[in-house]
N, C-alpha and C positions, 0 to 999 in steps of 0.2 A: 488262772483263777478269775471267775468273773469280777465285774468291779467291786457291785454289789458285797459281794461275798467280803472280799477284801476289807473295802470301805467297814465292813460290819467287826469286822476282827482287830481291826485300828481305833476305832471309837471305843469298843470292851475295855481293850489294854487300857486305854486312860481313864475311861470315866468309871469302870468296874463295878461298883453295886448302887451308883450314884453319886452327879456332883454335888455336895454338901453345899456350894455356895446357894445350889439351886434350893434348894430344901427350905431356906430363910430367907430368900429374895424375894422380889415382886415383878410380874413377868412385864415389863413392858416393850415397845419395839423401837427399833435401834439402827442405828448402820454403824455400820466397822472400816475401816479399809487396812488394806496391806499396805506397805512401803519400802521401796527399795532403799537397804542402808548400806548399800553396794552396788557396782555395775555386773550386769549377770544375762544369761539368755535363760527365759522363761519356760519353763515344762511344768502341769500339774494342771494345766485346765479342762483336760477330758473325766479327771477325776474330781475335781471339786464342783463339777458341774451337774453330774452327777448325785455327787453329795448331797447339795444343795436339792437337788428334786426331791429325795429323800428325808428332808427336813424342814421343807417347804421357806426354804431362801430366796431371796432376789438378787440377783449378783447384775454386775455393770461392770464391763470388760474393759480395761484400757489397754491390756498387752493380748497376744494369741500365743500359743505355743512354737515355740525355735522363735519369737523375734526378741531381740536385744533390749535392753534398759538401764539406763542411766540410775546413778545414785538420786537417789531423793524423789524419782515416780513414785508415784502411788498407780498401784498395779490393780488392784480388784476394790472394788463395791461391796460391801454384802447388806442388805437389809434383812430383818426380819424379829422374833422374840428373842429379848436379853438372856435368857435363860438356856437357848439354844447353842446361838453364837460362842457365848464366854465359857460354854461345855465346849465345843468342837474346836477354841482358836488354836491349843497346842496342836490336834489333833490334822487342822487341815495347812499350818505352820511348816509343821514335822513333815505333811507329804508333798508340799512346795518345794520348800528348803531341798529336799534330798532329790526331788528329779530337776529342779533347775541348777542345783547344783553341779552334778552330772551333766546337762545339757550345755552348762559354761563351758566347762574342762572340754567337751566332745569338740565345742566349736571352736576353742584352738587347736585344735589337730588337725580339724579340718582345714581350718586357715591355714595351714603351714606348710599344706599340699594342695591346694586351692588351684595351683595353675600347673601340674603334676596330670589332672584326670584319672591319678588314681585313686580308688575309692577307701574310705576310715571301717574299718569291721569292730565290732564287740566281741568278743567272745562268752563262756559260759561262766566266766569267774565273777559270779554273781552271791549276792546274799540267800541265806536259803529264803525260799517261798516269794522273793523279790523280784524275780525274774523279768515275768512280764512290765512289771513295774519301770524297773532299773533300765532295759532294753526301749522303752518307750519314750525312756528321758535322752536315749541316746541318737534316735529318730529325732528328737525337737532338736538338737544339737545338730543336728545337720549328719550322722554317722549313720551307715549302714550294718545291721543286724548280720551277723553269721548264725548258726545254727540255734535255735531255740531250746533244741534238746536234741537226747540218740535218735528222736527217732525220725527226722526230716533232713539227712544229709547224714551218712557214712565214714566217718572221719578214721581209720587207719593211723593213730600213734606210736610213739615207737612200743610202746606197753603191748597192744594188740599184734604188731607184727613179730615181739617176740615169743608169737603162741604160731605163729603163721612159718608151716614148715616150706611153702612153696607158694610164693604169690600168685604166680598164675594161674594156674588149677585155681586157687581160692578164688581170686577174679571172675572166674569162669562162674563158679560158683553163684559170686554173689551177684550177677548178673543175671541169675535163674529166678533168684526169691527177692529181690530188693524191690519195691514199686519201680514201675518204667521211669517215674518222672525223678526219683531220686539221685542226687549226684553223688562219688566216691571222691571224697579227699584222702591223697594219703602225707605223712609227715614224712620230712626227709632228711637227715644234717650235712648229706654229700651231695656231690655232682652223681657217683656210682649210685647211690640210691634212688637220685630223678631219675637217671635212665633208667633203672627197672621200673620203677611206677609207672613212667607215660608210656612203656612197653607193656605194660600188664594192661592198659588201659584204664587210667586214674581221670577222672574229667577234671580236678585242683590237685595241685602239688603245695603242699606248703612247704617254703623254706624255712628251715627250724634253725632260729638262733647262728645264722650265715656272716660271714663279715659281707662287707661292700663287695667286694672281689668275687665271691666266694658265687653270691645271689647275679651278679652281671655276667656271668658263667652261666648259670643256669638258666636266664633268660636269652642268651646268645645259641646254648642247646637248643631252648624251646623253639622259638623262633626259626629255628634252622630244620628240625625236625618234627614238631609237634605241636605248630601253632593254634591248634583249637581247642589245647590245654591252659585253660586257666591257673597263675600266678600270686599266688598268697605269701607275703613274709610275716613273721612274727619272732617275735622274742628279744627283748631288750630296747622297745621301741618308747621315744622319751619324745618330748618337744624337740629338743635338742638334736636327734637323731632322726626323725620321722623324714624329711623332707630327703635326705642324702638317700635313705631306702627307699620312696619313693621314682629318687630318677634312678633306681639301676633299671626300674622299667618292669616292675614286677603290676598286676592288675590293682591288688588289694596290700593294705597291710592291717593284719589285726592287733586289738592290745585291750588288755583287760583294763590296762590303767586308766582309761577313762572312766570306769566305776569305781574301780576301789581304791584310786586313789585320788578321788574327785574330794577337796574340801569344801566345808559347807558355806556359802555366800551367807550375806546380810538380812536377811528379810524380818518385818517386824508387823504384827495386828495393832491398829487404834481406834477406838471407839469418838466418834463424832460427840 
């Protein structure tokens, strides 16, 4: 969804047939600022800058997106008509709050595998129509995007494979119709099932919900047989956990819970 468009469906929802306070105010100009009433890592400036062009703001940047910030900064500027600003504060609040949110949560994950090299994934368990949103907060956060959607990467879950009466014939297959640049992940929850995947030719295996044991097995396979197969784990992946799956030596681990279980930081509008 372009921003635009976005940015235009987020302002509806609140201000819907008109803000009232505007109706009986007097327009004069003003400046606002944000502040942080928490420590947090910052996402939401490609959007409100945008906004702001759209509403004809002045804004004056203290933070950039993915860097850090302490309680009690004051993170953005904004200048311009009273009437505008005090319509849009929920409005550009709500769309801070929810990607800097997400970009905190990402960036301890990332810290927690920081000296691992291997890399933090998202996945698609996103909000509807938030997608590109939600995924961009996870980019400021320091995390790397897995698939967007079906249609830039091939992913094989157990759901799909039990429509799949014969892997490799299908492989065959789908290496006739897929774009050339597309890669095939498939899911797996055994050792028997990695070796069928990297023998059907799978370019990502993902280990599905594997103990420690289980994943240092299938990366001592890979390794031994298939090393230009990339290594994806997921399922069950916490703070607490992330760093132990990291060293079994897998490429990636993804986890949804950087979005949906991201709670929402501090952030607060003040009018000068």
């Amino acid at each position: 969804m372009l921003k635009e468009t976005f940015l235009n469906h987020l302002i509806a929802e609140d201000i819907g047939r008109g803000d009232l306070f505007s109706r009986i105010s007097q327009s004069k100009e003003i400046r606002a600022y944000i502040i942080a009433k928490s420590d947090g890592v910052f996402a939401g400036r490609e959007y409100v800058e945008v906004l702001a062009k759209m509403y004809d703001l002045s804004l004056i940047w203290e933070v950039k997106d993915g860097e850090r910030f302490p309680k009690g900064k004051k993170l953005l500027f904004i200048t311009g008509d009273s009437k505008t600003i005090l319509s849009l504060e929920r409005s550009i609040l709500d769309m801070v709050l929810h990607a800097s949110s997400i970009a905190t949560l990402t960036a301890q994950y990332v810290d927690a595998i920081k000296d691992t090299g291997v890399k933090l994934l998202d996945t698609r368990k996103t909000r509807p129509l938030l997608r590109e949103f939600e995924k961009y907060a996870v980019r400021c956060g320091g995390g790397i995007n897995h698939r967007m959607g079906l249609d830039d990467c091939l992913m094989l879950k157990d759901t799909h494979l039990k429509t799949i009466d014969d892997l490799d014939v299908f492989m065959q297959e789908v290496r006739k119709k897929i774009p050339f640049t597309s890669k095939v992940e498939i899911e797996c929850e055994t050792l028997e099932m990695v070796k069928r995947a990297m023998k059907a030719g799978a370019d990502i295996v993902m280990c599905d919900n594997m103990t420690l044991e289980e994943t240092q097995s299938v990366v001592a396979f890979r390794d031994e047989n298939y090393p230009h197969i990339l290594l994806e784990a997921s399922g069950n992946v916490t703070l607490d956990t992330i760093e132990a799956i990291a060293k079994t030596g897998v490429d990636a681990i993804s986890s949804g819970s950087v979005i949906h279980q991201a709670n929402w930081i501090d952030l607060s509008m003040k009018v000068e």
